[in-house]
N, C-alpha and C positions, 0 to 999 in steps of 0.2 A: 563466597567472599562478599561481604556487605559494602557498602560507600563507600566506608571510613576507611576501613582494610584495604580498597582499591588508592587512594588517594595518600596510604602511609605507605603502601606499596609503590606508587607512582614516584612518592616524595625520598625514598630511598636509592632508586635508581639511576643510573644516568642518564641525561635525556640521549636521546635515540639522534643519530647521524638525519640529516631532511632524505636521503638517496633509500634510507631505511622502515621509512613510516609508510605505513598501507596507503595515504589517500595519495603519496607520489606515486609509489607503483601501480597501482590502480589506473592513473591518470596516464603514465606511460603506457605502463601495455593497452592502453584504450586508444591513444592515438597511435600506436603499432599496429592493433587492430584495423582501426579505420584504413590507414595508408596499405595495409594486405590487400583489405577488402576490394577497395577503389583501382589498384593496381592488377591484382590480381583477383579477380572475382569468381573465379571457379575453383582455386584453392580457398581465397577466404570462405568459402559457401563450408567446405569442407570442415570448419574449424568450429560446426554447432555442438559436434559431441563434449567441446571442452567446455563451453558456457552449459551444457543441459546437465554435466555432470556437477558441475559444480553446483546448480540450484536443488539437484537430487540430493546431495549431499549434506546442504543444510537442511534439507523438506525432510530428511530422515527425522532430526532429533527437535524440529518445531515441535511436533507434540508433547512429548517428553519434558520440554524446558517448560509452557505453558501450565501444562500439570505442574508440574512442582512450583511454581510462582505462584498460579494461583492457589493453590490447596494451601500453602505455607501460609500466603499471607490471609486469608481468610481466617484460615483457625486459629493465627494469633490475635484477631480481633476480640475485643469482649464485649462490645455492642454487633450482634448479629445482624440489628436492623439497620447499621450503619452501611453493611453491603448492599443492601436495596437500595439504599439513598445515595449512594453513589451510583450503581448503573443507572438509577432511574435519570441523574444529573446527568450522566455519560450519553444516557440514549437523545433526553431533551437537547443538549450540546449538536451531539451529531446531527440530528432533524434540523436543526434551523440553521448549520452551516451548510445543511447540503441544499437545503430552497436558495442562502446567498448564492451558492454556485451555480445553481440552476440558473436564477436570473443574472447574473453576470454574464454567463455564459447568452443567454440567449440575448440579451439586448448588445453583447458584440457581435455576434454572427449577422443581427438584423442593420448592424452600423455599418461591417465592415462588408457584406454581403459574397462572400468568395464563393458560394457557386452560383450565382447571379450570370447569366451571356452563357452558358455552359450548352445548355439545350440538349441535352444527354437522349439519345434513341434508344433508349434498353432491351427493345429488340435488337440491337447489335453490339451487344455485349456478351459474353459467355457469362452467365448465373450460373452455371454449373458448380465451379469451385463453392459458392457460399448453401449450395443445397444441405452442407453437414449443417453449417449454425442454424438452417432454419428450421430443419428438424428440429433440433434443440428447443425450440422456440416452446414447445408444444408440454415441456416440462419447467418453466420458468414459472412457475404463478406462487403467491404469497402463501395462499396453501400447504402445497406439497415445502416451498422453503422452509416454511413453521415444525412440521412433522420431520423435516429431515434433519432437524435441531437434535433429535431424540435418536441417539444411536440405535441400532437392534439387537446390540449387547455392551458391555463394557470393555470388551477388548476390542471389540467393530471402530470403536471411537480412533481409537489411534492406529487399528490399520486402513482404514479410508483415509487417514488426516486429516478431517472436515474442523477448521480451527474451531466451530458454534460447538459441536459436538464433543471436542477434547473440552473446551469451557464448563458445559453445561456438567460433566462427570467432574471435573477439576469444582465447580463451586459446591458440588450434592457431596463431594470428599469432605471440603474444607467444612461446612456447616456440621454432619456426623461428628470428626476430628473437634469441632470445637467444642461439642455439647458432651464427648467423651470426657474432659477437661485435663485434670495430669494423667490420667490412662492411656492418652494419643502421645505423650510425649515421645514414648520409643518409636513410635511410626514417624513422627516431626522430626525427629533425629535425623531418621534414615531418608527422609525427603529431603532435609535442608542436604544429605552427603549427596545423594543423588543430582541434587542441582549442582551442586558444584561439578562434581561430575559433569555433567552431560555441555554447561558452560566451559570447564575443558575442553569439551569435543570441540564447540563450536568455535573456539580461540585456534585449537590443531585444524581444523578447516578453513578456517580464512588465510591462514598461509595462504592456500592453491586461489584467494579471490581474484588477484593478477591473471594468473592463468584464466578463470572463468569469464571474466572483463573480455580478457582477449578473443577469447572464443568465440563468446557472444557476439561482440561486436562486428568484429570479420563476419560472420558469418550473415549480420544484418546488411551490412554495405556489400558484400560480396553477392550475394543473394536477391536483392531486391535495388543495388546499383540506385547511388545517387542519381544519376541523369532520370532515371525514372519520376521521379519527384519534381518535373517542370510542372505537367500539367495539373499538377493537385499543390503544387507549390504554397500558393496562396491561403489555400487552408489548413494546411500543416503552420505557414508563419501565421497565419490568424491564430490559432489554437495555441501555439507557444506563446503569444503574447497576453492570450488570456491567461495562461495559467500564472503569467508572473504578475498580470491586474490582480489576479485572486490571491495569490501568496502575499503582493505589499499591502495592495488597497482593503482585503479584507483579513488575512488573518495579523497582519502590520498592526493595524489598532490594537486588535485583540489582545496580541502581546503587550502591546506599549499599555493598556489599560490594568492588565495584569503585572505590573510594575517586573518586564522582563525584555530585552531586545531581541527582536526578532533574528536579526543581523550576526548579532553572538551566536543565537541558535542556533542557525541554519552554519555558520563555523565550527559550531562542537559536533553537529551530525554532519560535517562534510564528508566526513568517509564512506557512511552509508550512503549518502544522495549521490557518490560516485560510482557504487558499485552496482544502484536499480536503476542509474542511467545508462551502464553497458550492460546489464541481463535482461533490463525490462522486467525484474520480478523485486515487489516490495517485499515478499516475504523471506526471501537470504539474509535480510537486516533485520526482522523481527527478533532473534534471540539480542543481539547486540542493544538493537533500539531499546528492549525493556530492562537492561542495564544500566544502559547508559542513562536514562530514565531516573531508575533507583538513586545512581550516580549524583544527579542534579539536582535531589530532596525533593523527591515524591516518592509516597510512602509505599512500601513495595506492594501491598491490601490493594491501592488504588490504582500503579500500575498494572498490575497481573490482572485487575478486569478492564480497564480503558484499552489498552495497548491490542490484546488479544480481539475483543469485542469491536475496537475501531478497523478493526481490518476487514470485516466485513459490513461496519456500515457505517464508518465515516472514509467511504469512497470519496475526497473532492475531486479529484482528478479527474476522477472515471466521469461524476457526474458533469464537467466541462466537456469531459469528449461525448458521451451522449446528448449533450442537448445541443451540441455545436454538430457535430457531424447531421443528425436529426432534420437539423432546420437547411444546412448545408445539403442534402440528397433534396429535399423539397424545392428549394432554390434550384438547384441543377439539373430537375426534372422538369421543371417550370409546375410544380406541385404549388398550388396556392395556398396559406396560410395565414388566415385573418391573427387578428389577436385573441379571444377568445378559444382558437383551436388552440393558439400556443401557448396560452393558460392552460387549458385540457394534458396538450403535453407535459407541462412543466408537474401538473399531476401526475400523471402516468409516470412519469421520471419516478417521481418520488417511493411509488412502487416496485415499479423494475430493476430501480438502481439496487435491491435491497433482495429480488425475487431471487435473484440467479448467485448469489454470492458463494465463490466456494466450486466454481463449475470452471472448470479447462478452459480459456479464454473466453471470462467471463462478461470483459467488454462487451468483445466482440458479438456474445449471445444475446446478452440483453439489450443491442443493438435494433439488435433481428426482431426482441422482442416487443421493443417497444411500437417498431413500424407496426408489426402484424397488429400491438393492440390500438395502436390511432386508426386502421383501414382508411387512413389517407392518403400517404404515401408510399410507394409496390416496395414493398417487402422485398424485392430482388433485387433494388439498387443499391444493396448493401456489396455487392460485387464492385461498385465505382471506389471504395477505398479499403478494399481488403488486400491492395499492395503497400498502403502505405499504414494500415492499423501497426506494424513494428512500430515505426519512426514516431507515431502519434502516441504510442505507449513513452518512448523516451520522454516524453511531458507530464504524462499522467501519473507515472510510478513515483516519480519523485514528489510530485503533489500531491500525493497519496500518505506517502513517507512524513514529508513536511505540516499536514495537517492532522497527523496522529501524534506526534511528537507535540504541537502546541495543544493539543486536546488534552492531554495528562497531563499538563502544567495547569493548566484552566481548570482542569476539574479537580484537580489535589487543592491547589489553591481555596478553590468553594468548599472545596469541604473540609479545608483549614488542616489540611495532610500535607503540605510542602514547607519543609525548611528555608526560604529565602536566603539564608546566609550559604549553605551549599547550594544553592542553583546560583547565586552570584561567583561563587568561588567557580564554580562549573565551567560559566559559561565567562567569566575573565579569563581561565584556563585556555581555551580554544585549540589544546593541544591534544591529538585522537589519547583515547585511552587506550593501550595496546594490550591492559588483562582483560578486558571485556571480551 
């Protein structure tokens, strides 16, 4: 189902009761959740199978949707080198919003100073729990990330689910397909049925997203208990307030320059920004967000590589909690860091943030990895907020979310792929689309 279809469909319909639309239920069973958790914290602990199932369950058919987006819109292209010129704008894009982050990030930490008076003994701390990520550490390098781009077969792609990897066979489809020319038609067919299909599924699975909200949630507050959150308090509120410095102060312009309100935006994706702030996973919204996308006149060619490709390296979120956590362990170690070293870092970021993409809590490794690559700060003081990496994910996912979403407006735009008159109509709309 294309825009238009969506929007003739919308326009036929009745509107939906408010007790009835995803982003109220959502928003309910999330503070049901929290009030279990808070209340009862060894039942809400109990309630993660229902938040893990439900992110299993969209992580089944991410590959699947990715493929066919991208392979479809590719090979409807008739300039081939038009696809390079888009990633190539997609990757430049993601690079220079992830250095703003970086340095936003780091000149609040160095303002706001929250683990400053700390004086942390790390001989009296148990490192044990963080010995898995720092193993990890030992596989994070650009290297092996580049190589692991390249499946070891073509069906490996989609049962790892590595999203580089579904990409990389989904663009080598579409370029084949297009150079076949009307000979692919019957295979285009049966991709474009396909898609719809599997966008099916993933309409029949957000039903249960209330449920997985719920789950989630309960089981963070149950689990890891508010009161826990005094002594680290001030860096979890420093960290939330950078991420919304970074959402008005930098990607605010951005929007307002690209003649489009941030404001509207962040109202048309409210539903998903509700659902990765109680799983903590941006990818449950992936099939949705590059709909939604299509939805708001960006051409589906451009979403089906920004959208997919931003997910592993237009991290902003991530890259706020890495350079803020970073400076924050060196602070509360009383670890010294001139300016120069946090230049060096803010390099090293720019690596790591990109090394580990795609890896089971991948924050949290490239964490690990980044200390191990500065050897100036112990590697094992990543143990000081391995209770609260949850609650600091509640910031990140969404900023994560938030900066993929204006990345495929900004770069359809450049490259003259977005209708203006449906992304106005979109985002006047403000009302969830309930067939995506």
């Amino acid at each position: 189902m294309d825009a238009e279809s969506i929007r003739e469909t919308r326009a036929s319909r009745p509107a939906r009761p408010w007790y009835a639309q995803l982003w109220v239920q959502v928003l309910v069973a999330t503070a049901v959740g929290v009030a279990l958790g808070y209340w009862q914290p060894e039942l809400g602990a109990k309630m993660e199978p229902l938040g893990d199932a439900f992110i299993k369950a969209i992580r089944v058919i991410i590959a699947p949707v990715i493929f066919c987006t991208v392979v479809h819109g590719i090979a409807r292209m008739s300039d081939m080198a038009r696809v390079g010129r888009v990633a190539v704008k997609a990757l430049l894009y993601f690079e220079v919003m992830t250095t703003v982050a970086l340095i936003i990030a780091l000149v609040t930490v160095n303002l706001l100073k929250p683990g400053v008076g700390m004086n942390v003994d790390l001989t009296k701390i148990d490192t044990s729990t963080v010995d898995h990520y720092i193993t990890q550490t030992q596989h994070t390098n650009i290297v092996g990330f580049l190589l692991n781009v390249i499946p070891n077969s073509f069906a490996g792609a989609f049962v790892e689910g590595q999203v580089l990897q579904v990409l990389y066979v989904a663009v080598l489809c579409g370029f084949a397909l297009a150079w076949m020319g009307q000979r692919a038609q019957p295979v285009l067919d049966l991709i474009d049925a396909a898609s719809q299909m599997f966008f099916g599924i993933v309409r029949i699975i957000m039903w249960a997203a209330p449920l997985g909200a719920f789950g989630a949630i309960a089981f963070t507050v149950g689990r890891f208990e508010l009161g826990s959150l005094q002594s680290l308090g001030w860096l979890l509120g420093s960290f939330y307030f950078t991420c919304l410095v970074f959402i008005f102060c930098a990607l605010g312009p951005i929007a307002y320059f690209c003649g489009f309100s941030l404001l509207k935006l962040l109202r048309y994706i409210w539903e998903e920004i509700l659902i990765v702030l109680a799983t903590t996973s941006s990818e449950v919204v992936l099939p949705r967000l590059i709909r939604k996308m299509e939805a708001a006149g960006c051409e589906r060619s451009v979403v089906g590589l920004v959208v997919p490709t931003g997910y592993s390296f237009n991290l902003d979120g991530t890259c706020l909690y890495l350079a803020m956590t970073t400076v924050f362990l060196a602070q509360a170690t009383n670890t010294q860091l001139d300016l120069s070293q946090q230049i060096g870092l803010l390099l090293i970021l720019l690596l790591t943030s990109k090394g580990a993409a795609g890896v089971a809590g991948a924050a949290f490794v490239v964490l690990a990895a980044t200390l191990a690559s500065s050897s100036t700060i112990p590697v094992t003081s990543v143990a000081l907020v391995l209770g609260i990496h949850r609650f600091m994910s509640e910031g990140l996912t969404p900023t994560n979310l938030i900066g993929n979403a204006v990345a495929t407006i900004v770069v359809a735009k450049w490259e003259n792929a977005l209708d203006t008159k449906k992304l106005d109509e979109a985002l006047a709309g403000g009302a969830p689309i309930d067939e995506i």
